[in-house]
N, C-alpha and C positions, 0 to 999 in steps of 0.2 A: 707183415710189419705190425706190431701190439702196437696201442696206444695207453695211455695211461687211465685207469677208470674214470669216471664223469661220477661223484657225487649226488649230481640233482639228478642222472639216468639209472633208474631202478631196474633196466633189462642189461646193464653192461654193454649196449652196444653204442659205441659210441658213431657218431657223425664222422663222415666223410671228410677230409679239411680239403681248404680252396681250393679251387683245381683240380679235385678228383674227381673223374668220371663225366659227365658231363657240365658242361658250363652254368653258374647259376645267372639267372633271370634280372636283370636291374626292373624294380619297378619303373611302369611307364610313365615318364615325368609328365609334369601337366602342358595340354596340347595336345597329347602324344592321341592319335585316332580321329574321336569326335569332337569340332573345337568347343571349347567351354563357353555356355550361353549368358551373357551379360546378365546383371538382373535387373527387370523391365522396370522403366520409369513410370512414373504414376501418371495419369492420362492430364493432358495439358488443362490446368485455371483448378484441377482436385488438387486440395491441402494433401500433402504428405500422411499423417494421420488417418484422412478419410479412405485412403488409397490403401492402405495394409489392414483396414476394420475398424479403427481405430474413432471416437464419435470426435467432430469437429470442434475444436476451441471456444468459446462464444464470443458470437461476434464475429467470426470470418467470413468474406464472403465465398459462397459454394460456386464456384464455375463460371463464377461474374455471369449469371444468368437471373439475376432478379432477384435473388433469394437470401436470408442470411439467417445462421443459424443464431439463436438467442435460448441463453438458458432459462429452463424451465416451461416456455413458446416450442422450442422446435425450428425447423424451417419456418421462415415465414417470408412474405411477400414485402420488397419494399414499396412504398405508394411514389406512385410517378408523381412527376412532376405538374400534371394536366389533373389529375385527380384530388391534390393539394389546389392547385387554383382554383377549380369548380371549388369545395370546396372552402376557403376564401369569399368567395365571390355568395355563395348563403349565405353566410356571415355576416356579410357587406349588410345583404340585403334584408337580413333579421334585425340587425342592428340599424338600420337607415328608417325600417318603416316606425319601429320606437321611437324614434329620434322625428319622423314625420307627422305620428299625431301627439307630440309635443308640444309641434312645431302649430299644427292645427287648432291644437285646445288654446294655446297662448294666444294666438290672434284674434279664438274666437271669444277670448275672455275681453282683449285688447277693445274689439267690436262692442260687446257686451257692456264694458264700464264707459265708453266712450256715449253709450246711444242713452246711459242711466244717468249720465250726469246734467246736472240742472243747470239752465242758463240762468246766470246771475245777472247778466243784465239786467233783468226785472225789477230787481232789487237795489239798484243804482238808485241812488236820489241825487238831485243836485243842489248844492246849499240846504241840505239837510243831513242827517245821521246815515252812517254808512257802515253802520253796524252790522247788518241783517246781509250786505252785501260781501263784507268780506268773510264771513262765517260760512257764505257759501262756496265762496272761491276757497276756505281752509279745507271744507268738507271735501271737494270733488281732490283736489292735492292730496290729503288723505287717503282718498278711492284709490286714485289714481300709482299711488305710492305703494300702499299694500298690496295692490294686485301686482307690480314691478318684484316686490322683495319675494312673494310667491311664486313667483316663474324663475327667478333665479336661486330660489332654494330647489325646486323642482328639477331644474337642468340640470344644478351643480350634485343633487345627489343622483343622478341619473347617465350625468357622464362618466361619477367614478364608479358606478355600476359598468359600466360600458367597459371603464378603462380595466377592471378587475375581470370581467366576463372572460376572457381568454385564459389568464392566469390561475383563477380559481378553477374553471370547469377541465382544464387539463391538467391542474394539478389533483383532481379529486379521482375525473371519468375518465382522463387520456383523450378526450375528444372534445371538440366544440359540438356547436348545432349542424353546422357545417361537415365538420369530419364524422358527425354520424348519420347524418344525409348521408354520404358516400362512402361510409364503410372504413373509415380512417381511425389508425388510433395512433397515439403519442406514447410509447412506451420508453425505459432505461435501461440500454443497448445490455448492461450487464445484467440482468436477471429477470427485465421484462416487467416489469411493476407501473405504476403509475407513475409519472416523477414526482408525483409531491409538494409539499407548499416549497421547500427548496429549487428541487428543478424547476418548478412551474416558473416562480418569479426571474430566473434567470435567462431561461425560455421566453420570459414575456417582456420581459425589460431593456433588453438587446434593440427589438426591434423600435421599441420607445425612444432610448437614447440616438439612435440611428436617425429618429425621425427631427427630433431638435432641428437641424439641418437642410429646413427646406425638403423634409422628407426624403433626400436622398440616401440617405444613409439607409434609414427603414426599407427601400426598395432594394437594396445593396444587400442588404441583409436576406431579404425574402427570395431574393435571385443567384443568393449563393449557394445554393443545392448543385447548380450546375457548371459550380468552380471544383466539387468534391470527385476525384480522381479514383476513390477507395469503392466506388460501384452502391454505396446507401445513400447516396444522394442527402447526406448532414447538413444544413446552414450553417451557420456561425453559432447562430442561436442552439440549434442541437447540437454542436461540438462541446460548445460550453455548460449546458446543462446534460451533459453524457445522453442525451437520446436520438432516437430514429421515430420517425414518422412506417405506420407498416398498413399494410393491408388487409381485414381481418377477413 
């Protein structure tokens, strides 16, 4: 039996039509042998990303294992909870002994004009002029006054050094006295930098306005790291100024 020539067949033989000769082959639908292997999930707490090569987001945490990656940083360590208190606690203590020989030099000034001032009673007279007596009592008043207005200029520029010391030194270095005692730095979760005069004051300010309050609020604040569920241990204060506290 001829068939009619095939065009696109340049040897004139044409094909077999269905059914002749032996049966043809259905490909083997899927299933069909060995069964098709799921594709593997990416290993439990690894981002999606890190799992196929891909570098991690900034900012996610790696395997809730301590670690969080920050552009520009790299992995880096977040600072526990205990190493922020110590930490803290220099601080205290940097800031308290300043504040102690203050505390020292003012009483010893205090001592000092109390032991220089002249007994005016000498200079009493009774039914005579009492001139010489009260110029003495104006004088020691005087002593006694100037050395007052001098310790509270002293203090009062001394506390807003105090109260700036946080603010400044972590908006400049990312760290106090304290967090460079122990290896700590203050950086901005997005790109790692220093927070700045911006983040620093808001960073510093949080735990200020908390204090208003009978200081409870400022402990609330400082104790909030371990209300943070996201594994960087952020206070209120680092939410709101975008940083994390890291371990260098």
């Amino acid at each position: 039996m001829s068939y009619p020539p095939d065009p696109n067949n340049p040897y004139g033989q044409q094909p077999p039509p269905p059914g002749y000769g032996y049966p043809q082959q259905a490909p083997p639908a899927a299933g069909y042998g060995y069964p098709q292997q799921p594709p593997q999930a990416p290993p439990y707490g690894v981002p999606q990303q890190q799992a196929y090569g891909y570098a991690p987001m900034p900012g996610t945490i790696q395997a809730n294992n301590g670690y969080i990656n920050i552009a520009h940083l790299g992995p880096v360590k977040i600072a526990t909870m205990g190493q922020r208190f110590l930490a803290r606690l220099i601080d205290g203590a940097a800031v308290g002994a300043v504040y102690a020989l203050f505390v020292a030099f003012g009483m010893a000034s205090a001592l000092g004009i109390a032991n220089d001032q002249e007994d005016c009673s000498s200079k009493y007279s009774y039914g005579g002029s009492n001139s010489a007596y009260y110029d003495c009592l104006h004088q020691n008043q005087d002593a006694a006054t100037g050395w007052f207005v001098t310790i509270l200029i002293i203090f009062g520029v001394f506390s807003v050094i105090g109260l700036l010391y946080e603010w400044l030194m972590v908006a400049f270095t990312g760290a106090t006295l304290g967090k460079l005692a122990m290896g700590l730095r203050v950086v901005k979760e997005s790109d790692g930098q220093v927070p700045g005069i911006g983040g620093g004051f808001i960073r510093f300010i949080i735990p200020i306005v908390g204090a208003i309050l009978c200081y409870i609020g400022a402990i609330l604040v400082y104790l909030s790291p371990f209300f943070d569920n996201s594994g960087k241990l952020q206070g209120w204060h680092d939410r709101a100024a975008g940083t994390v506290v890291i371990k260098k």
